[in-house]
C-alpha positions as CSV (number, residue, x, y, z in Angstrom):
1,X,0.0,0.0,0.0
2,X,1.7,3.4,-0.5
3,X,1.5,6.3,1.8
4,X,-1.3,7.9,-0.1
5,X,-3.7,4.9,0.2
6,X,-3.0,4.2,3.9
7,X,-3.9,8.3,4.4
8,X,-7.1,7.4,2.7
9,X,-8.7,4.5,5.0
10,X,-12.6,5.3,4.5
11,X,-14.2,4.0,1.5
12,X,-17.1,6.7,0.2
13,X,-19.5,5.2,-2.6
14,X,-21.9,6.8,-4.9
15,X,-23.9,6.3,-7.9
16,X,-24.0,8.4,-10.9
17,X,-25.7,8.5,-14.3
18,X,-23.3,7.1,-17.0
19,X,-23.3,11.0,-18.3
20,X,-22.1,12.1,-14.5
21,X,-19.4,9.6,-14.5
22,X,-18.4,10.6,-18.1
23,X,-18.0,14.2,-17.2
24,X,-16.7,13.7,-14.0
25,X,-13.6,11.4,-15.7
26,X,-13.4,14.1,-18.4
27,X,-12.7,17.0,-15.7
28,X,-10.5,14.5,-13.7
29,X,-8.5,13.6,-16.9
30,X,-8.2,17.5,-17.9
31,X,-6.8,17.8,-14.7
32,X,-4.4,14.7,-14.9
33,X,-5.8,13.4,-11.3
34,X,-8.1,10.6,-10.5
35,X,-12.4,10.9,-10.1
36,X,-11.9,10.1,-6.3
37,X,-9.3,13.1,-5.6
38,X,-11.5,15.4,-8.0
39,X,-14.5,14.5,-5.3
40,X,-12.0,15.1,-2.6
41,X,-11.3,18.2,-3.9
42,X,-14.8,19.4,-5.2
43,X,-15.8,18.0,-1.3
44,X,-13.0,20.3,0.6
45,X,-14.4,23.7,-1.7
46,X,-11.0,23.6,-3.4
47,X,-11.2,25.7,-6.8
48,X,-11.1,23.5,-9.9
49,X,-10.0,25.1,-12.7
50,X,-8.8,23.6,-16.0
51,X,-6.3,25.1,-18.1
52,X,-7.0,25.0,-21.9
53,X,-4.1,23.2,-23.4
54,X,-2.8,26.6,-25.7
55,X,-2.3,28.4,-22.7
56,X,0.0,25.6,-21.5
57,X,2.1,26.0,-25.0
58,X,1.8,29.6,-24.8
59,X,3.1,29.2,-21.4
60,X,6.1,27.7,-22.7
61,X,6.8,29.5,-25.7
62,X,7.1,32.6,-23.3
63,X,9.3,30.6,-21.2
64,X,11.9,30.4,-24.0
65,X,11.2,33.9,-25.3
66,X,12.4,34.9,-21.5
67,X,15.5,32.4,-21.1
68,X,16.7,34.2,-24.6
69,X,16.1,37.6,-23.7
70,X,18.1,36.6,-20.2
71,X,21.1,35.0,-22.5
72,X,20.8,38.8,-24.6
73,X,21.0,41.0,-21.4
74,X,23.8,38.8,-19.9
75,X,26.1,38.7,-23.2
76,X,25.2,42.7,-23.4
77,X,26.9,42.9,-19.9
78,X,30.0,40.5,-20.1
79,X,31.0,42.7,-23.0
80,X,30.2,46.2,-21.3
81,X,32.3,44.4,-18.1
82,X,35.2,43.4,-20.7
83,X,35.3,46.6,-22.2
84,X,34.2,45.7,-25.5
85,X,30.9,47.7,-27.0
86,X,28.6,46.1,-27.4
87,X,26.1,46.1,-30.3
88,X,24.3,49.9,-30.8
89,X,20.6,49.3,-30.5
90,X,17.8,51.0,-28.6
91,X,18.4,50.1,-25.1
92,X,15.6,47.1,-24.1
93,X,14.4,47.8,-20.5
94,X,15.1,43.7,-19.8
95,X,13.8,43.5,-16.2
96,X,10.6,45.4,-17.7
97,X,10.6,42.6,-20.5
98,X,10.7,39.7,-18.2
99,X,8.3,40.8,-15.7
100,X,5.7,41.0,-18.0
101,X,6.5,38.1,-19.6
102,X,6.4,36.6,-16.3
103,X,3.0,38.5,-15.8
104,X,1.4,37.0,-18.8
105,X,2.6,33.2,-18.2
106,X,0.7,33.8,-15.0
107,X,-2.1,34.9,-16.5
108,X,-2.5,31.9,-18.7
109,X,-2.3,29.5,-16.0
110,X,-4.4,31.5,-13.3
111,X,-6.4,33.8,-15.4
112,X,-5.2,36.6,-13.7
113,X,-2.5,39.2,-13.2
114,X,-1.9,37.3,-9.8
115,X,-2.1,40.4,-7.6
116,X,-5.3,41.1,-5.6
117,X,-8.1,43.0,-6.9
C-alpha cells in the first residue's frame, strides 16, 4: 500500500448516471488526477479550474522567449564588463521585459494578473 492509500482509510461510494461519471472522468483527466481526488477536492471547496491546453504552450513558448532575452541581457553585460561595446541598438528595459513576460505566463495558467483585486 503506499503512503497515499494508507492516508485514505474510509471507502465513500456513490452512484452516478453514465453521463455524470463521463463528465466527471473528463474533468479528472483534464486535470491529470483521478475521479476520487476530484470529489475530494470538489468536497473540501478547493477551486477547480482547468487550463485549456494553448495556454499551456503559450506558457512555454514565453518561457523560451524569456531564457533568450536573459542570455541577450547577460552577453550585453560581459561585454560592457570586458570593455568591449557592445552592439548599438535602442536600449531594451530587460527587467521590464521579463516581468511582464512573467506576468502573462501567470495569466495563462491563473487567469489573472496574480495580484489582488
Amino acid at each position: 500500500m503506499t503512503a497515499k492509500q494508507k492516508h485514505h482509510a474510509v471507502r465513500f461510494e456513490m452512484l452516478l448516471t453514465k453521463e455524470q461519471n463521463e463528465h466527471w472522468q473528463a474533468l479528472a483527466d483534464s486535470l491529470n488526477i483521478s475521479k476520487a481526488e476530484l470529489v475530494r477536492r470538489k468536497m473540501s471547496g478547493c477551486r477547480i479550474k482547468t487550463i485549456p491546453q494553448a495556454n499551456w504552450k503559450c506558457y512555454w513558448q514565453l518561457l523560451k522567449i524569456s531564457d533568450a532575452i536573459n542570455q541577450i541581457a547577460k552577453a550585453q553585460n560581459f561585454a560592457i564588463a570586458q570593455g568591449l561595446t557592445p552592439p548599438q541598438f535602442d536600449l531594451i528595459p530587460f527587467d521590464e521585459l521579463i516581468a511582464e513576460i512573467s506576468r502573462l505566463r501567470l495569466y495563462l495558467l491563473l487567469g489573472s494578473s496574480g495580484e489582488s483585486e
